[in-house]
FIVO-445992 format. One record per residue (C-alpha): residue number from 1; residue in three letters; x, y, z. Coordinates in pm, 1 decimal. Layout:
BEGIN
{pos->NUM code->ALA px->X py->Y pz->Z} .
...
REM end
This chain:
BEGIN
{pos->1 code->UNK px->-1034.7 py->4899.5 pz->-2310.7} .
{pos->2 code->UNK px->-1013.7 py->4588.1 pz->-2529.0} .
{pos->3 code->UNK px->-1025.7 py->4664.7 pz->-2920.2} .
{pos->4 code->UNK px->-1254.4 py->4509.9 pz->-3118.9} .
{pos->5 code->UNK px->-1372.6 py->4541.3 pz->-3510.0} .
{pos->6 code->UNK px->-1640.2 py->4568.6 pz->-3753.8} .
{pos->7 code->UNK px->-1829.5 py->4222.0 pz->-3785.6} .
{pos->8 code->UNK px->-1688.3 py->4061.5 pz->-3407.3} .
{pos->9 code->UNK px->-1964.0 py->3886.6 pz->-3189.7} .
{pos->10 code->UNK px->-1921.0 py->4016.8 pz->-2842.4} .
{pos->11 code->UNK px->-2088.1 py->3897.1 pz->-2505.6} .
{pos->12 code->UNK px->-2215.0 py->4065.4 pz->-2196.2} .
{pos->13 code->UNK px->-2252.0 py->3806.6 pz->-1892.3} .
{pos->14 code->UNK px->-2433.0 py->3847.4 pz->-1615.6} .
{pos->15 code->UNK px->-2456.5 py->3586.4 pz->-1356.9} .
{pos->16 code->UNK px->-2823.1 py->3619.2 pz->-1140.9} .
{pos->17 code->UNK px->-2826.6 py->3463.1 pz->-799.3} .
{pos->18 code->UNK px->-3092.0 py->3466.6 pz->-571.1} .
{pos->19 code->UNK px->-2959.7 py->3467.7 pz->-200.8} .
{pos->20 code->UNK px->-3310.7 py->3512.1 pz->-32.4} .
{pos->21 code->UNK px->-3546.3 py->3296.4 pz->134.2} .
{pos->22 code->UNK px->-3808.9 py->3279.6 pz->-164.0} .
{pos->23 code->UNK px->-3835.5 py->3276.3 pz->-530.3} .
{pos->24 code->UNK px->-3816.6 py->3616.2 pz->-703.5} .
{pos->25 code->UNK px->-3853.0 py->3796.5 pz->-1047.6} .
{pos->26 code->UNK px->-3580.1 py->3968.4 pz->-1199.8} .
{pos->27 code->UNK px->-3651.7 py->4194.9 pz->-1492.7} .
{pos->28 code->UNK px->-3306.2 py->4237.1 pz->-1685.9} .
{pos->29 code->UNK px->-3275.8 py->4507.9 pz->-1866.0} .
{pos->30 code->UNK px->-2987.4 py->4659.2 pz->-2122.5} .
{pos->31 code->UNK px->-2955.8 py->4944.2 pz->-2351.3} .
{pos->32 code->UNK px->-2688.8 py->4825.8 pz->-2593.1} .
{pos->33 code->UNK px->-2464.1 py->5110.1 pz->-2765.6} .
{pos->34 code->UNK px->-2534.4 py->5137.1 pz->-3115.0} .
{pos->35 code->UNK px->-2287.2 py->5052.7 pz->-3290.2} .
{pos->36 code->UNK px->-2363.9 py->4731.0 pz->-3157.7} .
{pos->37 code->UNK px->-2627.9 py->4505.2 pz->-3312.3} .
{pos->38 code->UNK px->-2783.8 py->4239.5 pz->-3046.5} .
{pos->39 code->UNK px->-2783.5 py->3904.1 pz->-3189.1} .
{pos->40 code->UNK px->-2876.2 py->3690.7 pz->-2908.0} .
{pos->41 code->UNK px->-2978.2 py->3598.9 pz->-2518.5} .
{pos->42 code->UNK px->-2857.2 py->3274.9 pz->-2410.7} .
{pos->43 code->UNK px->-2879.2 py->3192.1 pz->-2023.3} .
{pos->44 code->UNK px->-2781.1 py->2893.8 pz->-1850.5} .
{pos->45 code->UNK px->-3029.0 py->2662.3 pz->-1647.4} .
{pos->46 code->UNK px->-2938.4 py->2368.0 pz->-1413.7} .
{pos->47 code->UNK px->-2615.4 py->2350.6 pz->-1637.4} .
{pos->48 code->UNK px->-2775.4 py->2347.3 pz->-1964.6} .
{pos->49 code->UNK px->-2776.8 py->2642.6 pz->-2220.5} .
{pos->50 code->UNK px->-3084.8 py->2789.1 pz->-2367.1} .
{pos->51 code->UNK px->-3102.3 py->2977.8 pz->-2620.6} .
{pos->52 code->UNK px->-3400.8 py->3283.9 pz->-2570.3} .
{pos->53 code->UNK px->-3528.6 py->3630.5 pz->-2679.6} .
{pos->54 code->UNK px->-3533.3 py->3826.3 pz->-2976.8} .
{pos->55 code->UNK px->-3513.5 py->4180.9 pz->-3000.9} .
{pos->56 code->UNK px->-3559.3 py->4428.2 pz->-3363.2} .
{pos->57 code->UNK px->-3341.4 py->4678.4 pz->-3166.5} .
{pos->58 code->UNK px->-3078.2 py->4724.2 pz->-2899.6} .
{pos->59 code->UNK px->-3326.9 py->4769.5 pz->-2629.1} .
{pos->60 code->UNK px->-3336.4 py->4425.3 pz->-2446.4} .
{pos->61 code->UNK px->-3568.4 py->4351.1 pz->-2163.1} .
{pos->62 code->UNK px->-3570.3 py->4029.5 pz->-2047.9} .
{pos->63 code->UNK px->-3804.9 py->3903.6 pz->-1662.8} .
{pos->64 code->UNK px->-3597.4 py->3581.9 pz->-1536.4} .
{pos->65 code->UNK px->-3732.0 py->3393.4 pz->-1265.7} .
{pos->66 code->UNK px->-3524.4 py->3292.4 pz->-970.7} .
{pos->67 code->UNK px->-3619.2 py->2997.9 pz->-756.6} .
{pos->68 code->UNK px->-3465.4 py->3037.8 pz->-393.7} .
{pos->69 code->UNK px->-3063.3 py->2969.4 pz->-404.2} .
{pos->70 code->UNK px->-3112.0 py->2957.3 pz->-781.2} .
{pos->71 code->UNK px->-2801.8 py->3119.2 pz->-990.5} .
{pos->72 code->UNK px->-2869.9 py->3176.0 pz->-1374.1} .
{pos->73 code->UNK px->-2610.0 py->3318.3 pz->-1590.0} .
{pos->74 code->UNK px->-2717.2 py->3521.1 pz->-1880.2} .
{pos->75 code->UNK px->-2481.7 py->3633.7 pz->-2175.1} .
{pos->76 code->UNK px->-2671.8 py->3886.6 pz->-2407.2} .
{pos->77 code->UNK px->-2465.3 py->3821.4 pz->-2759.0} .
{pos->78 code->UNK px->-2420.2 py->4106.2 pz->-2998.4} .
{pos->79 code->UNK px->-2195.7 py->4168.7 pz->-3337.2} .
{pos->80 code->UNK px->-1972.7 py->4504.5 pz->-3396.1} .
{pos->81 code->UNK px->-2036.1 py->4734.0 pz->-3662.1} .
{pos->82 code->UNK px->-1864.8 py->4959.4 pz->-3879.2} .
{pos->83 code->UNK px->-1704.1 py->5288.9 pz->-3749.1} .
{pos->84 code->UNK px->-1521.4 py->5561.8 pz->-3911.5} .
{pos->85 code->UNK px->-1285.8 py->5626.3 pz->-3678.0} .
{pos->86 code->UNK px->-1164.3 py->5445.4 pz->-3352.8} .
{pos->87 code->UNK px->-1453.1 py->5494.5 pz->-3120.3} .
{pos->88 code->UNK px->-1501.9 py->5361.1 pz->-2740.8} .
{pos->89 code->UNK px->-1842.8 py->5210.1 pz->-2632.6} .
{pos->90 code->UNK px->-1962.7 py->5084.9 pz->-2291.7} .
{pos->91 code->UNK px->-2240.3 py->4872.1 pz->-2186.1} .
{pos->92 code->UNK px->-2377.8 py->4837.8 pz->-1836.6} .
{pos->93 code->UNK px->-2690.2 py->4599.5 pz->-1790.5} .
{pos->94 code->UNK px->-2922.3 py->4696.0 pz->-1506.3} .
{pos->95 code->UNK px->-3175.3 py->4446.5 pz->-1254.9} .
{pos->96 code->UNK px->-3465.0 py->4501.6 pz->-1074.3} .
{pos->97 code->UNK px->-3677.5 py->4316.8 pz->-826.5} .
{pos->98 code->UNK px->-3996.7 py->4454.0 pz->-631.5} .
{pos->99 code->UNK px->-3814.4 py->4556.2 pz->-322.3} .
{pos->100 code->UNK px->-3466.9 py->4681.1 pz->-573.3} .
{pos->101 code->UNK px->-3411.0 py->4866.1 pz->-878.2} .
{pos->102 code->UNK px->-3171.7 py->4961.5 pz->-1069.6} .
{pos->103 code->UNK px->-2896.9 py->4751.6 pz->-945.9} .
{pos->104 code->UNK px->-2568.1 py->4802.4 pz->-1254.6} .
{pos->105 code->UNK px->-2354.7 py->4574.0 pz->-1383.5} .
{pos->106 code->UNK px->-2020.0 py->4654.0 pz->-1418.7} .
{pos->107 code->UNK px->-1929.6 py->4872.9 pz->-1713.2} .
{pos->108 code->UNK px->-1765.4 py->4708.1 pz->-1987.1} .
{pos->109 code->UNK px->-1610.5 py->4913.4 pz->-2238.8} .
{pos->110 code->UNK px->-1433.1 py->4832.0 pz->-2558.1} .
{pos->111 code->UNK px->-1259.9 py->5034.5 pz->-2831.3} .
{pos->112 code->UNK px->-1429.7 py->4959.8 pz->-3186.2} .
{pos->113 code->UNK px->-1114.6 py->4969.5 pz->-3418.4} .
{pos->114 code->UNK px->-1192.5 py->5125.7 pz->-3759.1} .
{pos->115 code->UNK px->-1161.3 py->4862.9 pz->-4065.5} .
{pos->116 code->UNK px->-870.7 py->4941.3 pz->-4282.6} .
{pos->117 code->UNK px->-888.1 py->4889.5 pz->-4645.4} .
{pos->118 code->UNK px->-616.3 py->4796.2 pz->-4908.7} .
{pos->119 code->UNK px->-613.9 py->4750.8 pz->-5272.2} .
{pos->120 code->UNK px->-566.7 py->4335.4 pz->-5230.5} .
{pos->121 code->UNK px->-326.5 py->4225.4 pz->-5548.9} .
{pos->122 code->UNK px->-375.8 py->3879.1 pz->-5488.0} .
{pos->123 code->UNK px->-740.2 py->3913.4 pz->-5503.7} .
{pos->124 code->UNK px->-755.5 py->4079.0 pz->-5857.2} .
{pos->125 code->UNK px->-657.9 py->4440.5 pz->-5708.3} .
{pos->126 code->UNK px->-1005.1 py->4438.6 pz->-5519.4} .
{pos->127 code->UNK px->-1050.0 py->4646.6 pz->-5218.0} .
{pos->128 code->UNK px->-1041.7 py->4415.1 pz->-4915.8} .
{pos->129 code->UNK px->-1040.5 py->4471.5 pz->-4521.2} .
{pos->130 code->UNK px->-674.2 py->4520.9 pz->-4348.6} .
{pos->131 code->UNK px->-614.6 py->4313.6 pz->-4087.9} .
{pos->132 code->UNK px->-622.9 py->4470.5 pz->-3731.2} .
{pos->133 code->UNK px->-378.3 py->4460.6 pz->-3450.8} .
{pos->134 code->UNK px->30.2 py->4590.6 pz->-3424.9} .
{pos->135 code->UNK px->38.4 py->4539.5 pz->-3758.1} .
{pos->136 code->UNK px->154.4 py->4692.8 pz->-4058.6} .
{pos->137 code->UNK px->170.9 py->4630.5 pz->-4393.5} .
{pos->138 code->UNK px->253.8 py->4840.7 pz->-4731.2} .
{pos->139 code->UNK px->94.9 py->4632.2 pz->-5040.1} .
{pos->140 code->UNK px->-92.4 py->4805.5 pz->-5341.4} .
{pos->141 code->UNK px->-48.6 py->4721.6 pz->-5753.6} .
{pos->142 code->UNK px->-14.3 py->4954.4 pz->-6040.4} .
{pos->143 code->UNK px->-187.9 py->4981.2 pz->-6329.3} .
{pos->144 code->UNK px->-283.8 py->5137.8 pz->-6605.1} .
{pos->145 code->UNK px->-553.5 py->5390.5 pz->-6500.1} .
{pos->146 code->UNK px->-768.6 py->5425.7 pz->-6864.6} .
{pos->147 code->UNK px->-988.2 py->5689.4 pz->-6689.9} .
{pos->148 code->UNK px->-761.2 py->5806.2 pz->-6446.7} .
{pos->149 code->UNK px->-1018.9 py->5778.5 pz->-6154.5} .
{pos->150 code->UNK px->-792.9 py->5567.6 pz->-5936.2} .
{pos->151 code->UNK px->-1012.4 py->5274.7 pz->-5903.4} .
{pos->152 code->UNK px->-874.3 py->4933.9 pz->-6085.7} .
{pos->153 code->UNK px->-1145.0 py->4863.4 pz->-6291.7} .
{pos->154 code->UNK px->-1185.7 py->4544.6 pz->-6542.3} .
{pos->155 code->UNK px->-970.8 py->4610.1 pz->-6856.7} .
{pos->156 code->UNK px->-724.1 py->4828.1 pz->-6707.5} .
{pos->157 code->UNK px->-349.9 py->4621.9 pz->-6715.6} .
{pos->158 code->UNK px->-131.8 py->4546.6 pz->-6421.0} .
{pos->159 code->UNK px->205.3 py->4736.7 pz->-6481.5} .
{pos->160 code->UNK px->508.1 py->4428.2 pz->-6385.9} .
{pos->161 code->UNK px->795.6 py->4540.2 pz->-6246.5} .
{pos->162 code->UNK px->713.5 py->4923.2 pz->-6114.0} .
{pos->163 code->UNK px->897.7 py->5082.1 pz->-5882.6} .
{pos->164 code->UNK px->712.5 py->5202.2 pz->-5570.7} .
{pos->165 code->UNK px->826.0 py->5431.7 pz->-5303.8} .
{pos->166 code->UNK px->741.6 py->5504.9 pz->-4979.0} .
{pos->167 code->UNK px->853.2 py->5835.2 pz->-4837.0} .
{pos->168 code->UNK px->794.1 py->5954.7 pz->-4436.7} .
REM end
């Protein structure tokens, strides 16, 4: 599965083609996980891009109309949220005509990566996201803790020159 995280746009695309002898309806419809937030529907016509549909919730149900030979490509848009730990979502999008129904996509599945969070020096000692991939990386400041809570709060000094080690 591809790995993604917390605040990527990801896209579905379904391509529509109407090999018949007359027009036909299509009623797309997709159930998107939920720890994906639809954003958009876009779909392509005679070349040009259109931007369509709005949805308050991951239920998307779109009817497309399909003139004979007509192909339309549709690409339902959506943007990752926030997990707690690694988790792996899938997405299928189903069609339907009169004469067929339920005819599936194929599955797409993705690994949602969980967003890693150091204490950033070079951004006061805030909290900030970690970068994803192969990557790692050992940063962090000292300071003075006044309340000993562990948080770097305003007023509390940077200690220079600390020694920090890392045991495994």
């Amino acid at each position: 599965a591809s790995k993604i995280s917390k605040g990527e746009n990801v896209q579905f695309v379904v391509t529509l083609k109407n090999i018949g002898g007359k027009a036909i309806g299509v009623t797309l419809k997709d159930e998107l996980p939920e720890l994906l937030k639809f954003t958009s529907i876009k779909y392509t016509v005679n070349g040009e891009e259109k931007a369509d549909y709005t949805a308050d919730n991951n239920v998307i149900e779109k009817n497309i109309s399909l003139s004979e030979g007509e192909t339309k490509t549709v690409k339902i848009n959506a943007t990752v949220l926030e997990v707690s730990e690694d988790t792996e979502v899938s997405n299928v999008v189903t069609a339907n005509t009169k004469t067929m129904s339920n005819l599936e996509s194929n599955r797409i599945t993705y690994t949602i990566e969980k967003t890693q969070y150091v204490i950033d020096p070079d951004n006061g000692g805030n909290q900030t996201e970690e970068p994803q991939g192969n990557l790692v990386r050992v940063s962090g400041v000292v300071w003075k803790d006044a309340n000993k809570n562990g948080i770097k709060e305003a007023g509390e000094e940077f200690v220079e020159g600390a020694e920090v080690l890392l045991y495994n």
